[in-house]
TORKEKE-656571 format. One record per residue: residue in one letter; y, x, z of N, C-alpha, C, CB in turn. Coordinates in steps of 0.1 Angstrom, whole numbers. Glycine has a CB too. Layout:
[site a; [Y; X; Z]; [Y; X; Z]; [Y; X; Z]; [Y; X; Z]]
...
//
This chain:
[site x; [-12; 8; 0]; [0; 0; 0]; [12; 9; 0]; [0; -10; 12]]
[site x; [20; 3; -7]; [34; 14; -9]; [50; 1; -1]; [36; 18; -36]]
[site x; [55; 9; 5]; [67; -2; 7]; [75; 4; -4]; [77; -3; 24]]
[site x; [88; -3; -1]; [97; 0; -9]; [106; 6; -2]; [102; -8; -15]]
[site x; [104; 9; 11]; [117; 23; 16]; [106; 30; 28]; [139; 13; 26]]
[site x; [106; 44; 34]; [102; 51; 42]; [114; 57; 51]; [95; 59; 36]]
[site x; [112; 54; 62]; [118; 58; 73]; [115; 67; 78]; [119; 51; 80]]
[site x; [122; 79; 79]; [117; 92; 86]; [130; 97; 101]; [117; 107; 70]]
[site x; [118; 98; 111]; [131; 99; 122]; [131; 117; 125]; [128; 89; 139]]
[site x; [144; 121; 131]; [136; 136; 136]; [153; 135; 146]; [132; 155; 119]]
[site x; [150; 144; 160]; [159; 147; 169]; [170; 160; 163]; [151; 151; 181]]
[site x; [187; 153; 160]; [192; 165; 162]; [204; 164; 172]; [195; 170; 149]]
[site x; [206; 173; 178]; [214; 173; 192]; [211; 171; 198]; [223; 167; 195]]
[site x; [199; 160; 201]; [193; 152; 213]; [194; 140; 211]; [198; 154; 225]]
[site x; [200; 137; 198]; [202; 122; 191]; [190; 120; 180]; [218; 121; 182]]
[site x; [187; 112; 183]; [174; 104; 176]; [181; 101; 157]; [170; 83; 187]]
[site x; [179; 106; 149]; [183; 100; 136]; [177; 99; 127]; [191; 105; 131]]
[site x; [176; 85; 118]; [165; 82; 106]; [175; 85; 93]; [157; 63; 107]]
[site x; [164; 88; 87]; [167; 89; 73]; [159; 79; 60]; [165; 105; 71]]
[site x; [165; 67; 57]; [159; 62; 51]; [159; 61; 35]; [161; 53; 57]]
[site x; [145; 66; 30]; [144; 73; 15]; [139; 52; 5]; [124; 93; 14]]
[site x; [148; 51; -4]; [142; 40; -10]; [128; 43; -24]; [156; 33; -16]]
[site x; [121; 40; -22]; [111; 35; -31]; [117; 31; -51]; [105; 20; -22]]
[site x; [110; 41; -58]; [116; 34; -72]; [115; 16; -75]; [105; 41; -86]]
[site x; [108; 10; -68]; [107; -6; -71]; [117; -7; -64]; [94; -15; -68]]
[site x; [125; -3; -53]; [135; -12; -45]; [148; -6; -52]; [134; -10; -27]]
[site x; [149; 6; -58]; [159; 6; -71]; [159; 3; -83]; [162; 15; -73]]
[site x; [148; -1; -85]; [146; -8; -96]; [151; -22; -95]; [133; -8; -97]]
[site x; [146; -28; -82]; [157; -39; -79]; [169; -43; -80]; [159; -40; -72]]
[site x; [173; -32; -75]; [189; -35; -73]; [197; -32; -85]; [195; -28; -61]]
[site x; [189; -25; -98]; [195; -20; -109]; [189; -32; -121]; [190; -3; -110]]
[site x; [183; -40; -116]; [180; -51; -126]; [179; -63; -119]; [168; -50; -134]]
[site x; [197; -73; -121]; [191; -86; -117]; [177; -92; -123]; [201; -96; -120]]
[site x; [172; -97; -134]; [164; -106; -139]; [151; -98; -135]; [168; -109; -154]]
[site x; [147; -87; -127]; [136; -80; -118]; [134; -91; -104]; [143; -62; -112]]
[site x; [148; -90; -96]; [155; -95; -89]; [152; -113; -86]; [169; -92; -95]]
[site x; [153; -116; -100]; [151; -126; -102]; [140; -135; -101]; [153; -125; -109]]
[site x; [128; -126; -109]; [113; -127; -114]; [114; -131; -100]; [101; -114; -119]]
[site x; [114; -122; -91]; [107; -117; -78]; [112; -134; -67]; [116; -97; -70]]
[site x; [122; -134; -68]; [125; -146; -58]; [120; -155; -65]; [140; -151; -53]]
[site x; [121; -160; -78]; [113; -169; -82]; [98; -175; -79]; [113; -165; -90]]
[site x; [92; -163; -78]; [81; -163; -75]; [69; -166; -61]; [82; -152; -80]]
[site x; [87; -160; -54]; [80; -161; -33]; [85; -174; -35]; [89; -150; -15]]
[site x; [93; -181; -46]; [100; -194; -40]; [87; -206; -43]; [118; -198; -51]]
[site x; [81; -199; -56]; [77; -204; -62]; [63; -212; -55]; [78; -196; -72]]
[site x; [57; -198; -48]; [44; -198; -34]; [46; -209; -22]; [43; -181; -26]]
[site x; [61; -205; -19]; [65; -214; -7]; [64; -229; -9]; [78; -212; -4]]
[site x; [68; -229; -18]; [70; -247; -26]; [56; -251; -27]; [78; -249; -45]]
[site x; [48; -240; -35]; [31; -246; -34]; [26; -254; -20]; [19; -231; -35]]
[site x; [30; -240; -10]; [23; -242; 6]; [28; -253; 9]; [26; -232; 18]]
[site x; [43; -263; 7]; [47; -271; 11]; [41; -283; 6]; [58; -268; 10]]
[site x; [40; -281; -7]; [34; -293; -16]; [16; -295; -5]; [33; -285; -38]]
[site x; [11; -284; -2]; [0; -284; 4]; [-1; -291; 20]; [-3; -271; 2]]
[site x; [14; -291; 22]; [18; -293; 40]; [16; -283; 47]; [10; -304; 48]]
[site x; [15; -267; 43]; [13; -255; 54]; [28; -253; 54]; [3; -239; 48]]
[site x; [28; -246; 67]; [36; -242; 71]; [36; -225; 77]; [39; -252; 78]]
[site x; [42; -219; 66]; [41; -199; 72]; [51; -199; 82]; [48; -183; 58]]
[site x; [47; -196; 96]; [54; -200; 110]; [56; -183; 108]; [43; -208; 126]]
[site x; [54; -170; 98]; [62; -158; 102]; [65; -151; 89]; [54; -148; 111]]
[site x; [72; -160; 81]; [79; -150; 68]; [87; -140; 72]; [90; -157; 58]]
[site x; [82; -128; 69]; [89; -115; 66]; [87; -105; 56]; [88; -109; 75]]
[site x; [92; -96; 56]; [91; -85; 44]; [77; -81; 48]; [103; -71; 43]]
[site x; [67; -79; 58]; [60; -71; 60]; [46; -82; 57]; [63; -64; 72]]
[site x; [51; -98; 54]; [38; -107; 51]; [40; -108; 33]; [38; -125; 60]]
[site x; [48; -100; 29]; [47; -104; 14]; [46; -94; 7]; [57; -111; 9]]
[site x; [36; -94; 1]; [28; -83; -11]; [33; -85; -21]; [14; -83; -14]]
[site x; [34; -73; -28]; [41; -75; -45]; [34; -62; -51]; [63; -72; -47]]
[site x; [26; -63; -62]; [21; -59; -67]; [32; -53; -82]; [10; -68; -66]]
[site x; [33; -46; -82]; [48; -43; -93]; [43; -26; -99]; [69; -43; -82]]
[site x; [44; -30; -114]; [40; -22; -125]; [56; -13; -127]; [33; -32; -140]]
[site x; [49; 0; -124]; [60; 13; -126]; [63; 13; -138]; [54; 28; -124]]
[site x; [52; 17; -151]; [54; 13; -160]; [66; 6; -166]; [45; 9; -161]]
[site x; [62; -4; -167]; [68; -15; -172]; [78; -22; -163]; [58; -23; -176]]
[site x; [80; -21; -151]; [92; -25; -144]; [91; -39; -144]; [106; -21; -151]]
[site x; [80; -42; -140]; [75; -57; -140]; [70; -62; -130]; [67; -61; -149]]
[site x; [67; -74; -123]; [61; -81; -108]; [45; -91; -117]; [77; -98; -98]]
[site x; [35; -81; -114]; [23; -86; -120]; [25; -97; -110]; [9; -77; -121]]
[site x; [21; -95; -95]; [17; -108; -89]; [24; -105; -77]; [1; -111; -88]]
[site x; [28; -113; -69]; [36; -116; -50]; [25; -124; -42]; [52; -129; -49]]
[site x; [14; -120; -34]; [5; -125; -22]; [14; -127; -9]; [-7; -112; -19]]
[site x; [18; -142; -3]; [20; -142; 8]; [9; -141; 20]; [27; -150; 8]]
[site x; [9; -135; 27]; [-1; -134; 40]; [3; -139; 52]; [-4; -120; 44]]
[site x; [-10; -135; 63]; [-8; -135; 75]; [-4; -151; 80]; [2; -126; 76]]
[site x; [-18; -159; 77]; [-13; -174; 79]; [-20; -176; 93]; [-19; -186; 66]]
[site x; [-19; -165; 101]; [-27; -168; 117]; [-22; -177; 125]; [-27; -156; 126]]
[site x; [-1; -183; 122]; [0; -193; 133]; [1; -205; 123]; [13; -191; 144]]
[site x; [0; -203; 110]; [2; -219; 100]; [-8; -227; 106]; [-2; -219; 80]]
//
């Protein structure tokens, strides 16, 4: 699994400081609305299913939603929402 940003901490002074490196898909993002686009479309698109179904995802976050996204081609093959332990 790859995120789209890595957080690296390290002590200088005695001060705790992160350095946060972004992932090519999360600049990829932000350098192509209609990327941008696909992508909300798509979680919007899942949510509306679950609703149409009556579930309810009691913990949307970045870390329950999978995106499968081609380097290549700069494209969102597929978006998996997870983690339906309290729906």
């Amino acid at each position: 699994m790859k995120l789209t940003y890595k957080i690296r901490g390290a002590f200088e002074n005695g001060v705790r400081m992160y350095n946060i490196d972004h992932e090519q898909m999360y600049v990829d993002l932000c350098q192509t609305p209609k990327l941008l686009k696909s992508m909300m479309t798509k979680i919007l698109s899942s949510l509306h299913y679950m609703s149409c179904l009556k579930l309810v995802h009691a913990d949307i976050k970045p870390e329950n939603i999978l995106i499968d996204y081609d380097y290549n081609t700069k494209s969102i093959r597929d978006i998996k929402i997870i983690d339906f332990g309290t729906s």
